[in-house]
N, C-alpha and C positions, 0 to 999 in steps of 0.2 A: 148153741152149736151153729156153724157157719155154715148157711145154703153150697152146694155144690158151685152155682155161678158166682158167691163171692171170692170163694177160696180162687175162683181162675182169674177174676180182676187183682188180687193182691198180689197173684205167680208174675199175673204178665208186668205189674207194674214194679214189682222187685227186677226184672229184666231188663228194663228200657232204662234205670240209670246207669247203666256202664257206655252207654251211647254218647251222651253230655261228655264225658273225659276223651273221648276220640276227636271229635270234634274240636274242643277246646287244643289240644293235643297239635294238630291240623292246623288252627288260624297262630297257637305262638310258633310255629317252624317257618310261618309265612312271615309270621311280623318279626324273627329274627335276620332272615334272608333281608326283606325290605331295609330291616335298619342296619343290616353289611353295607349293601349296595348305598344306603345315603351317605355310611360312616364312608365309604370310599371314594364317593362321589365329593364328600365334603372335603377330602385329603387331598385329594388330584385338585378340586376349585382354590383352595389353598394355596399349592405349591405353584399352579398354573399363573394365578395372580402374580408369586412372589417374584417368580422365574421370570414373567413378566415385566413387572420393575425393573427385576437386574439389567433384564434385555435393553432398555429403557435409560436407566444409567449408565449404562457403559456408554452408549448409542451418543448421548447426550455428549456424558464427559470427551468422550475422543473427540465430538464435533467441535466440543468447547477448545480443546488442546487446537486443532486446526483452526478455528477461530483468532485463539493468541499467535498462532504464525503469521495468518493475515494481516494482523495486525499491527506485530511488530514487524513485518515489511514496510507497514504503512507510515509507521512511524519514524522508521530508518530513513524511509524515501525523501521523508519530511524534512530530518534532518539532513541528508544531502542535499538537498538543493536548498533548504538556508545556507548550507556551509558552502556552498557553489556560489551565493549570492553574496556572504561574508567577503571570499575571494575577489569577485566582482567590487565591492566596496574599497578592498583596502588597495588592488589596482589605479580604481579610480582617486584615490585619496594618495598615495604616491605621483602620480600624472596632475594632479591639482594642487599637489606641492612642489612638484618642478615648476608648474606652469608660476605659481605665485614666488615661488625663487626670483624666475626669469624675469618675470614682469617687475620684482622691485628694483633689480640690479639696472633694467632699461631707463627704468624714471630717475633713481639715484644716479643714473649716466647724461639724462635729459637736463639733469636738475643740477649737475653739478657746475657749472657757472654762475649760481646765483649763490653770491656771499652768503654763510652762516647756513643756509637751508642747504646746501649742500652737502654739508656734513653732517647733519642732523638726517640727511634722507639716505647718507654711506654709512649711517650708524645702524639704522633702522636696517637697511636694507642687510647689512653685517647679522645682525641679531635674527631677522627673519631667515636668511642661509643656514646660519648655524640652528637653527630651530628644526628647518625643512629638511635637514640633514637628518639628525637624532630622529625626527620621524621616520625617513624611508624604512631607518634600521629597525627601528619596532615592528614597523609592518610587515619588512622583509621575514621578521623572524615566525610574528605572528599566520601571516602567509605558508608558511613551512608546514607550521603547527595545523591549520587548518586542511593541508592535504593529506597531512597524516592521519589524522583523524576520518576525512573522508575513505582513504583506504580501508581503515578499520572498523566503519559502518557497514563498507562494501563485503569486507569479510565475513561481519557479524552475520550476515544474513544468510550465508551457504552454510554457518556453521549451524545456526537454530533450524535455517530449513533441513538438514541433515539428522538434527538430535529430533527433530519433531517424533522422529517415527520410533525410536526409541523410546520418546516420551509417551506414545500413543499406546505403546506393548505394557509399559510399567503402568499407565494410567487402566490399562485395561483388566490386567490382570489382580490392582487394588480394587478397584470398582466392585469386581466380583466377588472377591475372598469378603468386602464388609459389608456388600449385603447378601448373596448365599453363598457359602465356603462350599456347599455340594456341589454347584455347577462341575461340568466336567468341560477343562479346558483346554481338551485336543481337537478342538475346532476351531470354534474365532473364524481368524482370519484367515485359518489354514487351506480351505478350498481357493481356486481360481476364481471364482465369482467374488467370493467376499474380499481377495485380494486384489481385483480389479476394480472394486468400489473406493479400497483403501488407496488405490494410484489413483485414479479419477480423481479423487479428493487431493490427493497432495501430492502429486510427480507431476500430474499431467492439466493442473488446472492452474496453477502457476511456473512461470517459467524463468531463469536468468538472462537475461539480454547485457552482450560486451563490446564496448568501441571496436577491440579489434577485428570486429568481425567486420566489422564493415570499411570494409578498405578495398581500392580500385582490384586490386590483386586476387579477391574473394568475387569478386561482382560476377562471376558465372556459378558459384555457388547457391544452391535453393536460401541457402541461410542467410545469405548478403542481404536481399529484399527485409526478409524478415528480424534483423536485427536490425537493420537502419531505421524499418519505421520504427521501433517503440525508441530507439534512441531518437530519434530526430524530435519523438514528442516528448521524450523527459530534458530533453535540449529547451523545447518550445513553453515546458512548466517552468524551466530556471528563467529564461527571459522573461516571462512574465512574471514571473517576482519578484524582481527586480525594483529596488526603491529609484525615485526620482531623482536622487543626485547621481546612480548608476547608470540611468539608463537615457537622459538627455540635462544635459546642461550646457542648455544655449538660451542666450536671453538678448536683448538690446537694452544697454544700461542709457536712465534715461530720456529713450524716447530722441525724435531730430531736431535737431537744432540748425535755423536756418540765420547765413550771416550775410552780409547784404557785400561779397568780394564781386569781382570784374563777373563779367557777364550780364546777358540779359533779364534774368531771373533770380539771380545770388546763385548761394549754394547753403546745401543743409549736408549737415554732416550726424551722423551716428558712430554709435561704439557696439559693436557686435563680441560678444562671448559666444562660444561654439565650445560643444564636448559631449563626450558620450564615452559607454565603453562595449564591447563586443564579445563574443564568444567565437572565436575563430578558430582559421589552422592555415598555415602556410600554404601560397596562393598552389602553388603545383609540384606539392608533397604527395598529392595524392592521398591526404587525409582527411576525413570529414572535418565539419567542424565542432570538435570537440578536446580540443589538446593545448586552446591560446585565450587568456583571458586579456585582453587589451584595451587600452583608454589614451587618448588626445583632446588636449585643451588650451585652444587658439583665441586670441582677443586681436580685434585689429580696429583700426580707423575708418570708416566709409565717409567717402562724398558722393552726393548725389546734383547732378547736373539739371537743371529745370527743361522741361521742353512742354510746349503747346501740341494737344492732340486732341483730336476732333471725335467725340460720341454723342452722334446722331448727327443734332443741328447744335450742338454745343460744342467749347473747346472747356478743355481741361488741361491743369498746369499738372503734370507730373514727372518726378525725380525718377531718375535712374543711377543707383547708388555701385559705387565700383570700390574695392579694397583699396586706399589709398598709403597705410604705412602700418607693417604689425606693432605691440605694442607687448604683448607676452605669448607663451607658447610652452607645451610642455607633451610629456607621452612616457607612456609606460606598459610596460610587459610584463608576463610571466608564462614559463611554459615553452613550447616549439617556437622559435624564433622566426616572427615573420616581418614582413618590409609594408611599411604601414599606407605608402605608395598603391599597393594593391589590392586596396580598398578603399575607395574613393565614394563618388554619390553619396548615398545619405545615411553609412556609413559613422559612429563617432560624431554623433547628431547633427549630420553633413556639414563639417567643418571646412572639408575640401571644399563644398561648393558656397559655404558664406567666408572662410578666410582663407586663401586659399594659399598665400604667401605666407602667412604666419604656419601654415601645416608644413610647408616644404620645410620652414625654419627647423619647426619640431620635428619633422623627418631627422634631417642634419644634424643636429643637436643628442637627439635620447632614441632614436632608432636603433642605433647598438649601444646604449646606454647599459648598466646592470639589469637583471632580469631581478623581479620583488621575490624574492624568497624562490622555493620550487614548488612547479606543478605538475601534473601529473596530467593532468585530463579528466574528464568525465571517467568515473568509472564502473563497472557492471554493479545492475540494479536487478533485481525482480520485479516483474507485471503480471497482470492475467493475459494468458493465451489466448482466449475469445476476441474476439471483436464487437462492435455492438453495446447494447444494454443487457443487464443482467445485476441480476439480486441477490442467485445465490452461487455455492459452492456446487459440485456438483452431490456432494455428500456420502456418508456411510451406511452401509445395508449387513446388520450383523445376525448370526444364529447362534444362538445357547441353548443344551439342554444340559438333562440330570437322568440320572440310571434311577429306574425304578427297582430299588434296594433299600431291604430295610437298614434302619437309620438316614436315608436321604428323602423316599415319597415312604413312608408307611402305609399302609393299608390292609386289610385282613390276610392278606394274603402272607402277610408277613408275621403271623400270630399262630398258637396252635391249634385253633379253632377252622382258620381259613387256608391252612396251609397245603393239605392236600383236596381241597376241592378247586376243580378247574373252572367251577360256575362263578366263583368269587377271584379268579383270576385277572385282571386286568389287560394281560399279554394277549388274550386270546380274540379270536376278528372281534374287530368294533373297538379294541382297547387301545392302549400302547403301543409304538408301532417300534419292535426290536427291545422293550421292552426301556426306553426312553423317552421323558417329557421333552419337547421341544418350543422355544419361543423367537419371535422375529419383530427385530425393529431398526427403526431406522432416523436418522437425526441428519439436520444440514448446514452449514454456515451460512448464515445469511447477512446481508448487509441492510442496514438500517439507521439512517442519517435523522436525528430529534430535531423536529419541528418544531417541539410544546418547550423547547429551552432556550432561551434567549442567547446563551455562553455558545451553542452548538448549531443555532438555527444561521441558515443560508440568508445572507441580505438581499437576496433575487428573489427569494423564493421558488425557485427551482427547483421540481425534486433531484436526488443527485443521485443516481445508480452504484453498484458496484465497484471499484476501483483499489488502488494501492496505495492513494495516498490521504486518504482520511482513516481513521484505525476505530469506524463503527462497524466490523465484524461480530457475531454472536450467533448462537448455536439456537436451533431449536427441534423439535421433534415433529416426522414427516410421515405420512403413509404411506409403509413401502411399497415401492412399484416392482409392477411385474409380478406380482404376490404369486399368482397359478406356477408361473418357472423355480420363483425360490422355495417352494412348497415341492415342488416337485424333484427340484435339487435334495431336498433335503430329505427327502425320503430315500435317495441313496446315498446319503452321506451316515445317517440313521440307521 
């Protein structure tokens, strides 16, 4: 039989196990709560990521799409002023066919009193006419062709700059739908801020520039200034690309030749070749110049007279060489009809001032001769607005969210375990703000000229900035600026 004080150790200690299952009870209602809050915590880290990407792709692709604008501006641009240069070429190759017409028909005229070589140099000279002929007409046609097509380079580029943005809506809203179809996309671009990002980037960071704007008639207008200059400098890129048969063909064939005639010194004589071709506009049309491509090519005879002149304590014999008889002559046009008179100096790789009678000849002769095919002029290009250096665009600043609703963020709260508790709520202070995920990013065009490629690398070495007429545009991703105001924006947009 059990002592009185065991039977009260056996009572109390049958009592104290129902304490264990309270306790235990107590720590799994904690360790469920706990693993809501990670399981939600890991739902939101999830979706915040993915939301993030998309932010990221879209941001990207549209910068990419503004990229290709840039690009094929840059491209087009290229292509105009080759095909500006083409024109300049086949100018001057119509004006080097007259000229070489002219000059045979003068020797075949010099030459024709000498038995048998005479008709042998009227045969030639027959064959080379009828040659120079058939070309002008190719070139003339060619000519046509190539202002046409300048036209429709100049078009291409209002039209792509126009569809960009089109492109930029369709590019935005695939971007989203394949990588999260939840996004909700009645924002974007829809605010003034992010629509002011979207001009920045493409209304307002490149612009159209057109001849006619700049005409004496315009010159009190704010716009006159500013369209002359980017035109006088896409004027100032065609001249310098310009190949060397375009742009001077003057030489002395030769070298002097001195003959021992009357006087006290003899005489030396030279053969001077003069030519070049220009970009002009009729002297007082009141046009820039940008509406006349033009070329003269003058060969003449020089004598030079000997004279003694004294430097220092020495004397020295030196000629003074004067046009003595032209020899051929030729000129050509296309475009606003100007009078080649008035432009003189050095000019048509100063023909005026090395032959100067053989120019008046080609004045007289092909000054109102046929014009080569038609032109049209310089016409409207795209450039960047800035002045200066610069690398990038000014870029895009976009926001995306998603509704927190089941099927789009899941989280307990959208179960029937969390559904009415407001501790598992995410809406509530500290959570979701309107009960929406929100993400923000931002991407730029930037420009970037390869050094490490031999096909691409600059023979100066130079770095090269920004511009329109190289097409190394590309996109990349930027930290957005201002982040406190688009945060702030977006919590009333939210």
């Amino acid at each position: 039989m059990e002592s009185p004080r065991n039977q009260w150790l056996i009572c109390n200690a049958g009592d104290q196990r129902g304490h264990v299952a309270v306790y235990s009870l107590a720590i799994l209602i904690v360790m469920i709560l706990a693993s809501g809050y990670i399981f939600n915590s890991g739902q939101v880290a999830n979706e915040k990521t993915r939301l993030q990407n998309t932010v990221d792709a879209v941001t990207f692709s549209v910068a990419a799409v503004e990229a290709k604008d840039l690009n094929f501006k840059a491209y087009t641009n290229r292509a105009m002023v080759a095909n500006q240069v083409a024109i300049a070429q086949t100018v001057s190759l119509v004006s080097w066919a007259r000229f070489t017409q002219r000059y045979s028909e003068n020797i075949t005229r010099a030459l024709s009193w000498i038995p048998y070589a005479g008709a042998i140099f009227a045969s030639v000279g027959s064959g080379i006419k009828s040659l120079m002929q058939a070309l002008e007409r190719i070139i003339s046609l060619l000519t046509t062709g190539l202002n046409g097509l300048e036209q429709m380079l100049s078009a291409s580029q209002s039209v792509f700059h126009a569809g960009t943005l089109a492109l930029i809506n369709d590019t935005y809203k695939n971007v989203v739908k394949m990588n999260d179809k939840d996004v909700d996309l009645s924002l974007g671009f829809k605010d003034a801020v992010f629509l002011k990002s979207l001009r920045d980037s493409h209304g307002m960071f490149t612009r159209q520039y057109k001849p006619r704007k700049v005409d004496k008639k315009r010159s009190a207008f704010k716009s006159y200034g500013i369209h002359k200059q980017r035109m006088d400098e896409f004027r100032e890129v065609i001249l310098n690309s310009r190949d060397g048969f375009s742009t001077n063909r003057s030489y002395t064939y030769w070298g002097e030749m001195w003959l021992p005639l009357p006087g006290k010194f003899g005489s030396k004589f030279r053969i001077d070749k003069a030519g070049g071709t220009e970009l002009l506009a009729p002297k007082y049309s009141g046009d820039p110049n940008y509406y006349t491509w033009a070329a003269m090519d003058t060969l003449s005879v020089h004598r030079g007279k000997g004279k003694l002149k004294r430097s220092g304590w020495k004397l020295k014999l030196k000629y003074k060489f004067k046009e003595l008889f032209p020899v051929g002559w030729g000129a050509a046009q296309t475009g606003k009809r100007l009078n080649f008179a008035s432009f003189q100096g050095s000019n048509f790789g100063s023909t005026w001032k090395t032959n100067r009678i053989a120019s008046k000849f080609a004045v007289g002769e092909f000054g109102a001769a046929r014009q080569v095919g038609t032109f049209s002029g310089l016409q409207p290009f795209y450039d960047i607005r800035q002045d200066g250096l610069l690398t990038e665009a000014p870029g895009v600043t976009l926001l995306l969210a998603k509704p927190h609703k089941k099927g789009k963020i899941n989280t307990l709260k959208h179960t029937s375990v969390g559904e009415n508790s407001s501790r598992l709520n995410l809406e509530e202070k500290g959570g979701m703000l309107n009960g929406r995920l929100a993400s923000i990013g931002r991407a730029v065009p930037y420009f970037s000229r390869p050094d490490d490629v031999s096909v691409f690398k600059r023979k100066d070495r130079f770095r090269e900035y920004g511009n329109l007429y190289n097409p190394f545009w590309q996109p990349k991703l930027e930290p957005v600026r201002d982040k406190g105001k688009i945060l702030r924006l977006a919590a009333t947009l939210l």
